[in-house]
PDB file of N, CA, C and O in Angstrom:
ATOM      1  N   UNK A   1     179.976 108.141  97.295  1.00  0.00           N
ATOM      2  CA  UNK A   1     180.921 107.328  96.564  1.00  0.00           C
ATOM      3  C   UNK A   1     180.230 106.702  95.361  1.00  0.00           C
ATOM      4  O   UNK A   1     179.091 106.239  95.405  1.00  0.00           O
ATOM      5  N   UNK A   2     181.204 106.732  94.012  1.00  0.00           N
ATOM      6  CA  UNK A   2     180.088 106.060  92.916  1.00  0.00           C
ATOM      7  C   UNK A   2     180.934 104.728  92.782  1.00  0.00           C
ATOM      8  O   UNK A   2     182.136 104.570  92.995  1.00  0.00           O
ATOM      9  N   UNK A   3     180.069 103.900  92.410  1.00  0.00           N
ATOM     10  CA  UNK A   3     180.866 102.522  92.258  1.00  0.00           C
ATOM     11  C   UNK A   3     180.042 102.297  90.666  1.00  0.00           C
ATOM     12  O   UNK A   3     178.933 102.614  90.234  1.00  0.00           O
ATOM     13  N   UNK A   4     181.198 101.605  90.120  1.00  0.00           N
ATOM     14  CA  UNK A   4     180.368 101.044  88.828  1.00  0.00           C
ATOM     15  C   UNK A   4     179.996  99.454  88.696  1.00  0.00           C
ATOM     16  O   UNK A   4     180.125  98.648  87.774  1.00  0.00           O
ATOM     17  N   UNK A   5     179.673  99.396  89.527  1.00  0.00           N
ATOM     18  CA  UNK A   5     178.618  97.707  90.089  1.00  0.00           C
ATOM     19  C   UNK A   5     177.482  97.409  88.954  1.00  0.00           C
ATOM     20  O   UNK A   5     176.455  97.767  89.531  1.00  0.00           O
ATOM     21  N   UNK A   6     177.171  97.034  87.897  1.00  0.00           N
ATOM     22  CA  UNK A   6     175.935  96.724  87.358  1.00  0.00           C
ATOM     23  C   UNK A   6     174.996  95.551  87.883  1.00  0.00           C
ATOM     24  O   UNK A   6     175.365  94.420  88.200  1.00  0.00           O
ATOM     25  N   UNK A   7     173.817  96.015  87.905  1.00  0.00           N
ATOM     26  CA  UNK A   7     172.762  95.635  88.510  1.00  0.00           C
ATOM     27  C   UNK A   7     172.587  93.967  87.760  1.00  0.00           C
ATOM     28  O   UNK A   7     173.100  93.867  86.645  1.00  0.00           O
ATOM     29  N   UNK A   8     171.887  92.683  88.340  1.00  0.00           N
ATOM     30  CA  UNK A   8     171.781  91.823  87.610  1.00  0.00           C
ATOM     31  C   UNK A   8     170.817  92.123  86.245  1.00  0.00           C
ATOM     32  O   UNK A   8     171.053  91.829  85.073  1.00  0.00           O
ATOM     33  N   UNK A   9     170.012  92.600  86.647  1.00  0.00           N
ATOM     34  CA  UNK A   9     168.619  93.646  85.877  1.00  0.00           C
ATOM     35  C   UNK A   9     169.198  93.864  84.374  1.00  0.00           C
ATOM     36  O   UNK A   9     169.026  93.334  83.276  1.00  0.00           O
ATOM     37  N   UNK A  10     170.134  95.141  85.018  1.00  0.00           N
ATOM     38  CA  UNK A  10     170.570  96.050  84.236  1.00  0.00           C
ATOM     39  C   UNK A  10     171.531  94.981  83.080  1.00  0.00           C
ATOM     40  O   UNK A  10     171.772  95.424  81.957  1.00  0.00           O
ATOM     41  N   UNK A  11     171.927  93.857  83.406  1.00  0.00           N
ATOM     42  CA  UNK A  11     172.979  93.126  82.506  1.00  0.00           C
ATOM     43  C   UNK A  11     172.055  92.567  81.705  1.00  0.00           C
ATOM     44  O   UNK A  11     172.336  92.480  80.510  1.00  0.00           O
ATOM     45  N   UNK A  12     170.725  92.056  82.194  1.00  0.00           N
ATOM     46  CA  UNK A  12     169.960  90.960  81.301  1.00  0.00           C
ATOM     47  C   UNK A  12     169.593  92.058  80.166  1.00  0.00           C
ATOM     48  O   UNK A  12     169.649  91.721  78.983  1.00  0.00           O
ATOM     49  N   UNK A  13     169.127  93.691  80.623  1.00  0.00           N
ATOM     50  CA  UNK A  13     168.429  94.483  79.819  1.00  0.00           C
ATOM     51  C   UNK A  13     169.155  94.423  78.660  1.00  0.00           C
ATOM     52  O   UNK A  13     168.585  94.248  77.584  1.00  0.00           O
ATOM     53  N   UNK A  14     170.867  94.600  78.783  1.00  0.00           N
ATOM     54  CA  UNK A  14     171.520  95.212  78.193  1.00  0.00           C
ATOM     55  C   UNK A  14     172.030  93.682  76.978  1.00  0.00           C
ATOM     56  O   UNK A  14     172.488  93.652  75.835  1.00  0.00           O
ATOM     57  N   UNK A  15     171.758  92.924  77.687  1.00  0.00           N
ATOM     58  CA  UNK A  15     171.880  91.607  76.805  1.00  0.00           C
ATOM     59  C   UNK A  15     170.733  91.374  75.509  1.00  0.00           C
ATOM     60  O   UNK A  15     170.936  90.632  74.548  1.00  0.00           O
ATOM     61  N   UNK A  16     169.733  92.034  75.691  1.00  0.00           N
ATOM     62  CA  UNK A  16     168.046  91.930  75.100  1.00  0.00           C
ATOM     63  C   UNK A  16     168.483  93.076  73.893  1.00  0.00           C
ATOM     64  O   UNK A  16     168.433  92.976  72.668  1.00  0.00           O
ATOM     65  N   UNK A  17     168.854  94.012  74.622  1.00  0.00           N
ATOM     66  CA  UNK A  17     169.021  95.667  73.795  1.00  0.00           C
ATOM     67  C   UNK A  17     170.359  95.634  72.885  1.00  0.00           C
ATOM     68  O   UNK A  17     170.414  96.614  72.143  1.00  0.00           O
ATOM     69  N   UNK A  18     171.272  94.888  72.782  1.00  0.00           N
ATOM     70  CA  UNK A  18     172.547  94.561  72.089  1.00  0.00           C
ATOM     71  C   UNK A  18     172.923  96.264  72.196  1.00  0.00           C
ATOM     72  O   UNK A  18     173.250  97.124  71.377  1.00  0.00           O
ATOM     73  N   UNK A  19     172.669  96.226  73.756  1.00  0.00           N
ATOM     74  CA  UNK A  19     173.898  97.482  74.181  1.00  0.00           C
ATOM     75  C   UNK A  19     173.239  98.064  75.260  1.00  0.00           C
ATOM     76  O   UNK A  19     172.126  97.842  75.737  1.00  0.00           O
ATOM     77  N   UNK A  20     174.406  99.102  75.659  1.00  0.00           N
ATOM     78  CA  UNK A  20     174.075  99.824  77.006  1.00  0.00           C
ATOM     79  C   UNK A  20     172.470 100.813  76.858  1.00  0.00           C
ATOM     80  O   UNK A  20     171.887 101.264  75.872  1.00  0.00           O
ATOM     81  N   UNK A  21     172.225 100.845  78.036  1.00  0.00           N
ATOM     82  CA  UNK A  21     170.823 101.235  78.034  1.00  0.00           C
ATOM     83  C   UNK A  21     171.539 102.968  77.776  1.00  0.00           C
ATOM     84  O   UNK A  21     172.664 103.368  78.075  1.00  0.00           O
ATOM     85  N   UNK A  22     170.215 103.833  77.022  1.00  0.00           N
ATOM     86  CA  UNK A  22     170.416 105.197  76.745  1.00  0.00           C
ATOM     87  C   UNK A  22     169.246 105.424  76.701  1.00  0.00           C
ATOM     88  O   UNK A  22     168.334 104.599  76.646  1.00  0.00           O
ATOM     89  N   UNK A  23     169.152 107.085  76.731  1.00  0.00           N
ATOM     90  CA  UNK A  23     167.512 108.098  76.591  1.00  0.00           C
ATOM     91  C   UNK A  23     166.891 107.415  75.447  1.00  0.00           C
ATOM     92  O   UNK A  23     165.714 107.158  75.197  1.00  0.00           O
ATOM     93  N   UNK A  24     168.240 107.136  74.674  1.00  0.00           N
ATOM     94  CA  UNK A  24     167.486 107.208  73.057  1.00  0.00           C
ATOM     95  C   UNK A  24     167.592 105.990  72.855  1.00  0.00           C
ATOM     96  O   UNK A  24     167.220 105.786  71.700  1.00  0.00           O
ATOM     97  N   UNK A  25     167.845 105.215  73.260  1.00  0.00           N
ATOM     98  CA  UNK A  25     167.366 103.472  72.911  1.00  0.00           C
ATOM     99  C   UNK A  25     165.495 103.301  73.874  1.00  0.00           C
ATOM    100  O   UNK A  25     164.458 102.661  73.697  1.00  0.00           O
ATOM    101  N   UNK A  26     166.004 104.272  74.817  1.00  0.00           N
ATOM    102  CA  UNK A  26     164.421 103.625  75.674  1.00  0.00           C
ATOM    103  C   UNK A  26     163.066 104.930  75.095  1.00  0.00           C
ATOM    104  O   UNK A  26     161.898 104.855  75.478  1.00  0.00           O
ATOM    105  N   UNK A  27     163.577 106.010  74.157  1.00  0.00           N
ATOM    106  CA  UNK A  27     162.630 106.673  73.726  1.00  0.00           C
ATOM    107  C   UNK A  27     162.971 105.792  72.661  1.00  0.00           C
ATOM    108  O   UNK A  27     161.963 105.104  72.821  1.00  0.00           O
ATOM    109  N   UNK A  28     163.512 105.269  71.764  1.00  0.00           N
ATOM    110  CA  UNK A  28     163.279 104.623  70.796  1.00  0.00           C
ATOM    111  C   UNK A  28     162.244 103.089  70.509  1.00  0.00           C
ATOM    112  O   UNK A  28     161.822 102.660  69.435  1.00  0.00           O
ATOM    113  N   UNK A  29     162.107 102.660  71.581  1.00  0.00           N
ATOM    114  CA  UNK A  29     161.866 101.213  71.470  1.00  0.00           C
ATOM    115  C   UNK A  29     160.365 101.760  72.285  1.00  0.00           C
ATOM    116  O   UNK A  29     159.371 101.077  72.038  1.00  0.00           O
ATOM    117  N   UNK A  30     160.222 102.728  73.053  1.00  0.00           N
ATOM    118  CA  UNK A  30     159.188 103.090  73.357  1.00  0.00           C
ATOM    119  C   UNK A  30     157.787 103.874  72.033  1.00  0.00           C
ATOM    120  O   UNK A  30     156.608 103.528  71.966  1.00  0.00           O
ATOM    121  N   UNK A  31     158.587 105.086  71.061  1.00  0.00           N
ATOM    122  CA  UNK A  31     158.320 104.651  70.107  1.00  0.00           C
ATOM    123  C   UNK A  31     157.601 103.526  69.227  1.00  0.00           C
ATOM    124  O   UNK A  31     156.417 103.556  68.890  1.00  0.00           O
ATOM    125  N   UNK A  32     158.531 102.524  68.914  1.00  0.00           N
ATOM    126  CA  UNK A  32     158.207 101.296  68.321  1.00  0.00           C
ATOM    127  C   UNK A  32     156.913 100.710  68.811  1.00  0.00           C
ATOM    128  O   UNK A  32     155.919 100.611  68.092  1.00  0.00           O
ATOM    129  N   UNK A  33     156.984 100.198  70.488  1.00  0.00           N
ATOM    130  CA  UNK A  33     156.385  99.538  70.963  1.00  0.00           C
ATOM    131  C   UNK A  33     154.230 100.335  70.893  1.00  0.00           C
ATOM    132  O   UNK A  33     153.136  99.771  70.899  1.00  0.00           O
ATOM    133  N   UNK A  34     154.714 101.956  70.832  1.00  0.00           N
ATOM    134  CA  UNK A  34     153.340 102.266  70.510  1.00  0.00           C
ATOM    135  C   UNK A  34     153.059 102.296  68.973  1.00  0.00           C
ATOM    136  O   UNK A  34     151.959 102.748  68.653  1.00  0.00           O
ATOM    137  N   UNK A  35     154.036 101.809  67.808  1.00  0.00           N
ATOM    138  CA  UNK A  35     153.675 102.162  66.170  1.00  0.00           C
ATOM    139  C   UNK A  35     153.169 103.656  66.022  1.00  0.00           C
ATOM    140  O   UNK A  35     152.073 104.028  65.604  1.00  0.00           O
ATOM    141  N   UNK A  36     154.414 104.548  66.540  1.00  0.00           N
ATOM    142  CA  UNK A  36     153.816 105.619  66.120  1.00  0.00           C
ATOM    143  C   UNK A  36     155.599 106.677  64.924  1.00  0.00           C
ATOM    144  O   UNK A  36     156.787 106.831  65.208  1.00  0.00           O
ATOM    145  N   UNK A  37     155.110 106.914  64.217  1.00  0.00           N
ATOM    146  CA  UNK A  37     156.241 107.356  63.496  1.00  0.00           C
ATOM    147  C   UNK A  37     157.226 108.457  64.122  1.00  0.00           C
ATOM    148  O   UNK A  37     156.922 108.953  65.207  1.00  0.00           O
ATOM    149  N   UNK A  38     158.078 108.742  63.644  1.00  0.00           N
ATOM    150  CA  UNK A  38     159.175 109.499  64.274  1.00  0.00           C
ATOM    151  C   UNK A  38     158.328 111.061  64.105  1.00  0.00           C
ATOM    152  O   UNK A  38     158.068 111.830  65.030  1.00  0.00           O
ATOM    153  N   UNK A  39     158.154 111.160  63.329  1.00  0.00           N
ATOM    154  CA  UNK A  39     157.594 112.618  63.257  1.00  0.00           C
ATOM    155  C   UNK A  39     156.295 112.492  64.292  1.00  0.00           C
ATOM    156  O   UNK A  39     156.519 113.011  65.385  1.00  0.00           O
ATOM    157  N   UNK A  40     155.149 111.973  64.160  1.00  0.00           N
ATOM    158  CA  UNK A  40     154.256 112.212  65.175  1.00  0.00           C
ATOM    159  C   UNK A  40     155.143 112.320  66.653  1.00  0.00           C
ATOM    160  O   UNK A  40     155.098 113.300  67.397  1.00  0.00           O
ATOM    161  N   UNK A  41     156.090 110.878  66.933  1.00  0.00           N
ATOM    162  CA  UNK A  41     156.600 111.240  68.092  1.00  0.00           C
ATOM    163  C   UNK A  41     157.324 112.581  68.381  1.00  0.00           C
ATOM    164  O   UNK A  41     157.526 112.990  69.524  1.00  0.00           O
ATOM    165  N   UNK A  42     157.603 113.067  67.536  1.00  0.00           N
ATOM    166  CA  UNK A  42     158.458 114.327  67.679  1.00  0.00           C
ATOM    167  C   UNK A  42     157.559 115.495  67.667  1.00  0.00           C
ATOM    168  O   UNK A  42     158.152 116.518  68.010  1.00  0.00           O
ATOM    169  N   UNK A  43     156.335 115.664  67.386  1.00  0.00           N
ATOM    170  CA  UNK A  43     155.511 116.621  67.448  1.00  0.00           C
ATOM    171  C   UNK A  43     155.337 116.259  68.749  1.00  0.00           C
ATOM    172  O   UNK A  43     155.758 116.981  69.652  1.00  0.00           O
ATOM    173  N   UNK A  44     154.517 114.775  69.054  1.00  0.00           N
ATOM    174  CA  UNK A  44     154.169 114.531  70.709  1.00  0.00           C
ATOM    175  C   UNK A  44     155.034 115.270  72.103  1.00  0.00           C
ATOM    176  O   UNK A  44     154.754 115.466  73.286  1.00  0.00           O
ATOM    177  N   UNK A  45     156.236 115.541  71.204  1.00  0.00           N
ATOM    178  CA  UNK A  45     157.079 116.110  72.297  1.00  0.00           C
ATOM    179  C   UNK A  45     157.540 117.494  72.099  1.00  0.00           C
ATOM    180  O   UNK A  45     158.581 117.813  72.674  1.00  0.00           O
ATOM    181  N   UNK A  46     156.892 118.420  71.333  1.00  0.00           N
ATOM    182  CA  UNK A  46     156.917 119.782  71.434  1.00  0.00           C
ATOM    183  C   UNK A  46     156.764 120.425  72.421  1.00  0.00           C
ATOM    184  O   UNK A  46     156.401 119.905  73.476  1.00  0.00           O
ATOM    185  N   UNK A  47     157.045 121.885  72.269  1.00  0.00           N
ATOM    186  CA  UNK A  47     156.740 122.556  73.531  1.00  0.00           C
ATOM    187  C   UNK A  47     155.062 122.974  73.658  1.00  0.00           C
ATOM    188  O   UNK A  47     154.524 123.081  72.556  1.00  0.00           O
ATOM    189  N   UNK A  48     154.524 123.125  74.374  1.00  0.00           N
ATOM    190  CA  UNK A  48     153.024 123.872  74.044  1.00  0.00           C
ATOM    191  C   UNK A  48     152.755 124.933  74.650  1.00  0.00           C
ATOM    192  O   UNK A  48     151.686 125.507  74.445  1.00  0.00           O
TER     193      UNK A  48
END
């Protein structure tokens, strides 16, 4: 059964983030938080 209950957690996060949590808000701010540019990050995540 899915219920859409939000977590207390999940409300404070989403209060901090001025919005719902996503891939690309938490690869984004993850990003930020190391100062590394969009392009390095985007090489970092190639295939090898």
């Amino acid at each position: 059964m899915i219920t859409k209950k939000t977590s207390r957690a999940r409300k404070w996060l989403e209060k901090y983030t001025s919005g719902p949590l996503s891939v690309g808000r938490i690869l984004s701010s993850t990003r930020l938080a190391e100062e590394i540019s969009q392009v390095d990050f985007a090489k970092s995540w190639e295939y090898r």
